[in-house]
DOLO-826918 format. One record per residue (C-alpha): residue number from 1; z, y, x. Coordinates in Angstrom, 3 decimals. Each point is the difference from the previous one (the first is absolute). Example, Ala and Ser with C-alpha at 12.3 -4.5 7.8 and 13.67 -1.06 7.14 Angstrom:
residues 2
     k         c3         c2         c1
     1      7.800     -4.500     12.300
     2     -0.660      3.440      1.370
END
This chain:
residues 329
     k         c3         c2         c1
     1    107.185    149.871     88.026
     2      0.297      3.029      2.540
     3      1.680      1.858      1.836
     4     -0.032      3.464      1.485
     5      2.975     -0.939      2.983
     6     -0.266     -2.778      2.299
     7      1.717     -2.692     -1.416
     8      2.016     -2.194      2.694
     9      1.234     -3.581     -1.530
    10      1.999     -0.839      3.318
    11      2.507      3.032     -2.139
    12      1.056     -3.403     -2.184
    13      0.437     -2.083      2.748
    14      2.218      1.661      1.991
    15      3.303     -1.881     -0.204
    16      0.570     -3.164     -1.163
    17      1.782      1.507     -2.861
    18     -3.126      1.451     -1.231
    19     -1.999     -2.911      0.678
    20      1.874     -2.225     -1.732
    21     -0.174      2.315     -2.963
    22     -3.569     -0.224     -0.183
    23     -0.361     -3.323      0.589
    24     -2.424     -2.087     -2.496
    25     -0.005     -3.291      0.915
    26      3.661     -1.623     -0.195
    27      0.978     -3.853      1.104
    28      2.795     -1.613     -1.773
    29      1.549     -3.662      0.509
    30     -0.610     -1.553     -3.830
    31     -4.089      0.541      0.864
    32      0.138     -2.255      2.977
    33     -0.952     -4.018     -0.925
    34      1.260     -2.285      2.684
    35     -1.908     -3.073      1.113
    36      1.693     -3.219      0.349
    37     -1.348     -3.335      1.726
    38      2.187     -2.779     -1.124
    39     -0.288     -3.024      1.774
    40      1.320     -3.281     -0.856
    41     -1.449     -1.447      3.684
    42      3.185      1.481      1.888
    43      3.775     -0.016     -0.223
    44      0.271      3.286      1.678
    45     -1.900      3.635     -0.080
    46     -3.407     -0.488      2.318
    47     -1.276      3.120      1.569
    48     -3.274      1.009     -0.671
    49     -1.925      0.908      3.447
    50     -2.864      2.289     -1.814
    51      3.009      1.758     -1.712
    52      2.587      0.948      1.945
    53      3.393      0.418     -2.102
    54     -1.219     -2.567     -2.578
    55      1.143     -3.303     -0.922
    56     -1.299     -3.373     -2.106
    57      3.198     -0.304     -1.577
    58      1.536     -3.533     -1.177
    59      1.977      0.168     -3.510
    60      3.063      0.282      1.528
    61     -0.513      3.212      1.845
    62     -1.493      1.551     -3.555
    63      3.739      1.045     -1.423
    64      0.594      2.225      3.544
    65     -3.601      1.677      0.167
    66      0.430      0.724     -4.237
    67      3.655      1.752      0.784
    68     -1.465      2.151      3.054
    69     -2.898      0.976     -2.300
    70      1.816      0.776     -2.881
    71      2.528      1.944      2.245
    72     -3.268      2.343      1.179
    73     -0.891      0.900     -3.628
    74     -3.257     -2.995     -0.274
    75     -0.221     -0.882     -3.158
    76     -3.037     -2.151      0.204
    77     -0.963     -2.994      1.845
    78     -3.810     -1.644      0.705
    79      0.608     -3.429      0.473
    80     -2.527     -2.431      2.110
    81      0.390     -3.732      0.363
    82      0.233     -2.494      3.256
    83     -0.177     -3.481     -1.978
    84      0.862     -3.018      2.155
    85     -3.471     -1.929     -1.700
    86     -3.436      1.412     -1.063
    87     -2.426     -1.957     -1.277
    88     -3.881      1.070     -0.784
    89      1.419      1.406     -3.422
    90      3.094      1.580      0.889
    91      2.439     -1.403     -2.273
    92      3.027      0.202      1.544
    93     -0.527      3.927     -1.124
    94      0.382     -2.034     -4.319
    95      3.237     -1.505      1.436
    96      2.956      0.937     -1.928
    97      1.781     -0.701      3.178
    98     -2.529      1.263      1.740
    99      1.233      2.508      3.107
   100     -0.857      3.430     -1.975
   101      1.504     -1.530     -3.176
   102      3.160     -0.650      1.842
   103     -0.259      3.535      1.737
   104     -0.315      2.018     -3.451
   105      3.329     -1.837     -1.115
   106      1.778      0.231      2.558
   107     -0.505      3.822      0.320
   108      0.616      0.123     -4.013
   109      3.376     -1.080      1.059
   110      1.044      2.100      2.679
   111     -1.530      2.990     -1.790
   112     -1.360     -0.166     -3.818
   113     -1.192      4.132      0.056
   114     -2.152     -0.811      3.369
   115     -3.437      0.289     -1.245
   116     -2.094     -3.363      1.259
   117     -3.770     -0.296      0.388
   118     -1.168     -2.937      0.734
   119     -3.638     -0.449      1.830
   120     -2.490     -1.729     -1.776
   121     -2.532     -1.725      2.015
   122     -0.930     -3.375      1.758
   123     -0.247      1.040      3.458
   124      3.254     -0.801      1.052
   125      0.001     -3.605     -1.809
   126     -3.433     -1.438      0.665
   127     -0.601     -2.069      3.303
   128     -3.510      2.096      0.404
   129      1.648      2.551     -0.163
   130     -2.122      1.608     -2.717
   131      1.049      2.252     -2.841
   132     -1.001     -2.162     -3.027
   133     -1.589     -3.685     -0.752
   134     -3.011     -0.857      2.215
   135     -3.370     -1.244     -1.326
   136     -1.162     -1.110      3.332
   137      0.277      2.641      2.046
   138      0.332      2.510     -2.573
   139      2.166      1.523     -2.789
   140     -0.096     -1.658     -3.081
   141      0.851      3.336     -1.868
   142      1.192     -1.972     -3.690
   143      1.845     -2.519      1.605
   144      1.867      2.395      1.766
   145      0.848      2.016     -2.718
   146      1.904     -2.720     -1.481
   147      1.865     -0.829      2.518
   148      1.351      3.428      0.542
   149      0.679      0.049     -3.444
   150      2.377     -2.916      0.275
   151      1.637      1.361      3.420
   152      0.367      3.374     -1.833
   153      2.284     -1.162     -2.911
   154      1.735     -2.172      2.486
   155      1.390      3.081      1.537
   156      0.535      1.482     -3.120
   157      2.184     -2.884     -1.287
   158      1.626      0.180      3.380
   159      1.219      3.572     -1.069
   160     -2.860      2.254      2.252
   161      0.079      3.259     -2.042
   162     -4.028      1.094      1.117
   163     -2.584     -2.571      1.441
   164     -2.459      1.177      2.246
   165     -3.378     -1.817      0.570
   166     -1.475      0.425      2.918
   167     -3.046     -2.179      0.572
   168     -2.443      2.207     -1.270
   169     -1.592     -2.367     -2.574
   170     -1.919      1.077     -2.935
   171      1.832      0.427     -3.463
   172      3.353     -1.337      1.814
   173      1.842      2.857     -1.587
   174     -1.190     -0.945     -3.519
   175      0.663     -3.708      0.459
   176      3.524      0.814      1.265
   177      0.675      2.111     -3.026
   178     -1.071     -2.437     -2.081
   179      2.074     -2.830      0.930
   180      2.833      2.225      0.750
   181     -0.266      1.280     -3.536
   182      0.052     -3.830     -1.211
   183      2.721     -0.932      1.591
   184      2.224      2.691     -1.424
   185      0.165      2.397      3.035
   186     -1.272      2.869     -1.177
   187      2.364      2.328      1.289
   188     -1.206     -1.469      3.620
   189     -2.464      3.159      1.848
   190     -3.207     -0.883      2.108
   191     -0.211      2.252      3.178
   192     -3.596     -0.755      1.034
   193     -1.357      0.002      2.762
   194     -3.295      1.741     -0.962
   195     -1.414      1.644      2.689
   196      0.618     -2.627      2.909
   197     -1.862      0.363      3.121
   198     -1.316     -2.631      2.285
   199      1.360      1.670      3.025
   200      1.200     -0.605      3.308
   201      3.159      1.487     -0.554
   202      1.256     -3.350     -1.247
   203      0.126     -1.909      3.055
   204      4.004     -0.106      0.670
   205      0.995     -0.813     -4.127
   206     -2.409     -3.016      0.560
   207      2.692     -1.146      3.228
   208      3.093      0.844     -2.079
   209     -1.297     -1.489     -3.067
   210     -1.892     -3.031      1.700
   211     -2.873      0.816     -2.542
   212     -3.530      0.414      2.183
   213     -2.746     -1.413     -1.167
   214     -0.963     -3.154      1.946
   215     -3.766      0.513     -0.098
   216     -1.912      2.953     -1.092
   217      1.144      3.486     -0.979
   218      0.700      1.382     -3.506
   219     -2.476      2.569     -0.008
   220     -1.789     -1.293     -3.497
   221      3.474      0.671     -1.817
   222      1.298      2.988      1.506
   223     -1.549      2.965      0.407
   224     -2.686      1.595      2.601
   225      1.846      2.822      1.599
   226     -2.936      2.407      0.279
   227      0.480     -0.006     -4.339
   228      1.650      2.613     -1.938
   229     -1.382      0.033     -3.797
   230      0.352     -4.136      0.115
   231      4.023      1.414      0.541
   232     -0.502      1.536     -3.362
   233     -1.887     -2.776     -1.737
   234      2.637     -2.317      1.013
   235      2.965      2.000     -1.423
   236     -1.794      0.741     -2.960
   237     -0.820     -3.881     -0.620
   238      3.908     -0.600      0.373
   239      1.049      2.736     -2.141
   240     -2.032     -1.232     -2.484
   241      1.536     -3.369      0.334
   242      3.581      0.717     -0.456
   243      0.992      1.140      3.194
   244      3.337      2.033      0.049
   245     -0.224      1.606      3.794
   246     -2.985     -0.554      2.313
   247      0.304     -0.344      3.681
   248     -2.474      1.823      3.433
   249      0.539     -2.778      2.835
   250     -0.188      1.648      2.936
   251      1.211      3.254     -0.097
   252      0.146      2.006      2.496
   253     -3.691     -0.193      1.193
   254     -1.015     -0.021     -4.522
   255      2.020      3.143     -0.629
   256     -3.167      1.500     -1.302
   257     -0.588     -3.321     -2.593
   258      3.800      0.982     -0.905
   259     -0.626      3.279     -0.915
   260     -3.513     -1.004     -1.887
   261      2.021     -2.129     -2.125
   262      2.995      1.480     -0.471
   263     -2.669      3.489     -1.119
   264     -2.020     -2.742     -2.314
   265      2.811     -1.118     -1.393
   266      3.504      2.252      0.232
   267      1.362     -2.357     -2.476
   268      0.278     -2.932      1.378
   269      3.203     -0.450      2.294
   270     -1.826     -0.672      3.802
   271      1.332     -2.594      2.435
   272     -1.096      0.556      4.129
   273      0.637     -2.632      2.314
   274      0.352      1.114      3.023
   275     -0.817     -3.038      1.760
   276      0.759     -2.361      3.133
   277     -2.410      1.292      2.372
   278      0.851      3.496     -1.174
   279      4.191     -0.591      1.098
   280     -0.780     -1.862      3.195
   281     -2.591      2.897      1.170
   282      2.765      2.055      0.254
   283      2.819     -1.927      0.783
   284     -1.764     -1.200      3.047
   285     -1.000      4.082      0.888
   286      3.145      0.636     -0.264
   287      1.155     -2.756      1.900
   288     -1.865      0.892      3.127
   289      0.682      3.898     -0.703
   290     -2.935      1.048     -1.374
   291      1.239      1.418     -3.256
   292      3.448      0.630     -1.375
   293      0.792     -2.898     -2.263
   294      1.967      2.153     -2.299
   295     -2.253      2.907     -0.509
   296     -3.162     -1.802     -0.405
   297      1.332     -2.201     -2.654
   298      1.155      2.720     -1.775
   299     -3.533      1.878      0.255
   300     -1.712     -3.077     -1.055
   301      1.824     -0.918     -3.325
   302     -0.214      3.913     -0.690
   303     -3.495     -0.367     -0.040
   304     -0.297     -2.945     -1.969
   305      1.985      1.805     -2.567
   306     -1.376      3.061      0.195
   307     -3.323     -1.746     -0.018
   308      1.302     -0.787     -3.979
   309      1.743     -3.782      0.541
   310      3.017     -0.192     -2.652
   311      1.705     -3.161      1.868
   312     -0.462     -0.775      3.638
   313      0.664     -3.546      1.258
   314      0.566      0.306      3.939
   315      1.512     -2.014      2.354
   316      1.695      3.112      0.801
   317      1.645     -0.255     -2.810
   318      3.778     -0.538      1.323
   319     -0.495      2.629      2.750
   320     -1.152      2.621     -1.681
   321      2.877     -0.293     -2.345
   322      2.060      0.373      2.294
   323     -1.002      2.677      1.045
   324     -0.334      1.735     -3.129
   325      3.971     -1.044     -0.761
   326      0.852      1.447      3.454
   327     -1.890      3.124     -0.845
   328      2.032      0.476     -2.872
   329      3.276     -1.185      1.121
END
């Protein structure tokens, strides 16, 4: 294409009129997932220090943070659990009573239509700290599939409407599907976390969720961050497994893995998770004046989308809301 005039683009961007007009990328509220920590080691709503604005929230404070979501236009929660035991197996996660069992009911009750995702992993449950059933020091990858298996349809007879696993074990998608399947909840969706980075980024979720690893790192489970075709053998592998939405964890520094996936496979409904590290990077900026909060949260769940995420879970969840419903009041 050609042309015989200069052509001057800053003509459409003008006024805000125009540029709103033209604009491509559009955030709404019912894309935003909202992570929960529920706790069942405190009476009352901790702060989280890495994270400011964020809470480990007791069962009691669940029915006032589900109203004041719903009331933004969320219609999707992430939950992660704080057990008051962990054990080298995590089994407190296969409790019926368990605290993520008792979360997904609760919610059910205050609001049936809110969807609920429940996290699928050991981290949070073992005493190592670890995302699956040690062999020593190591993984054992088939043990650890059936244990997920278990704490997967424990959620799902709980009422969670999607499970996510998280741990970034081999075949966990297919062994979830399977004994979901069995167990009669088929209508249950896996949001996997495919493409899951071993990153820095995670340092404040593993305060809030009292989840790091107590030796070691998990860098032989999650994934080098220098790799971008492993991304796509990974999503592939869980595609082919049954997975109903994959997940990119980070995203803000993967948006180029987001868009390789989301060109690979347009399909396939894409999850970002714009993670702990990610939130408190800016809050903190912001904080000391370096960036405006407002702005650069907007900019950087634009680019996630635009990048080609479906579904964004962000700990800005509640604020950007708002200020999407404000926009539009």
């Amino acid at each position: 294409m050609s042309y015989t005039l200069p052509l001057r683009l800053k003509r459409l961007r003008k006024t805000s009129a125009v540029r709103a007009m033209l604009q491509e990328t559009h955030l709404h509220a019912e894309q935003f997932i909202a992570p929960l920590f529920i706790t069942e080691l405190h009476d009352t709503p901790q702060a989280i220090n890495s994270m400011p604005g964020y809470y480990q929230l007791p069962l009691s404070a669940l029915e006032q943070e589900i109203k004041t979501l719903i009331s933004l236009g969320i219609q999707s929660v992430l939950l992660f659990g704080l057990p008051a035991e962990k054990n080298a197996c995590g089994t407190q996660s296969l409790n019926k009573h368990g605290i993520i069992q008792q979360a997904i009911r609760r919610i059910k009750s205050i609001a049936p239509t809110l969807l609920v995702i429940a996290d699928v992993c050991l981290c949070e449950y073992t005493d190592h700290g670890h995302c699956g059933i040690l062999d020593g020091e190591q993984i054992d990858n088939d043990a650890t599939l059936k244990v997920l298996a278990q704490q997967a349809v424990s959620f799902a007879e709980a009422g969670a409407d999607w499970v996510a696993p998280s741990s970034m074990t081999d075949g966990m998608v297919l062994a979830i599907r399977e004994a979901l399947d069995k167990a009669n909840h088929t209508d249950v969706a896996i949001l996997s976390y495919a493409v899951k980075y071993s990153s820095h980024f995670y340092g404040p979720f593993r305060e809030a969720a009292l989840g790091a690893p107590k030796f070691g790192d998990r860098k032989t489970y999650q994934m080098n961050p220098a790799n971008a075709a492993e991304a796509l053998r990974e999503a592939e592998l869980d595609i082919n497994e049954g997975a109903d939405l994959l997940m990119v964890k980070p995203a803000m520094q993967y948006l180029d893995i987001i868009h390789r996936i989301k060109t690979r496979f347009p399909e396939v409904p894409l999850c970002a998770y714009q993670v702990s590290g990610e939130y408190a990077m800016l809050k903190f900026a912001a904080t000391v004046g370096i960036l405006d909060e407002t702005q650069t949260m907007i900019e950087s769940l634009t680019a996630i989308k635009r990048a080609g995420a479906d579904l964004i879970i962000t700990y800005f969840a509640k604020d950007i809301a708002a200020y999407l419903q404000d926009r539009h009041e």
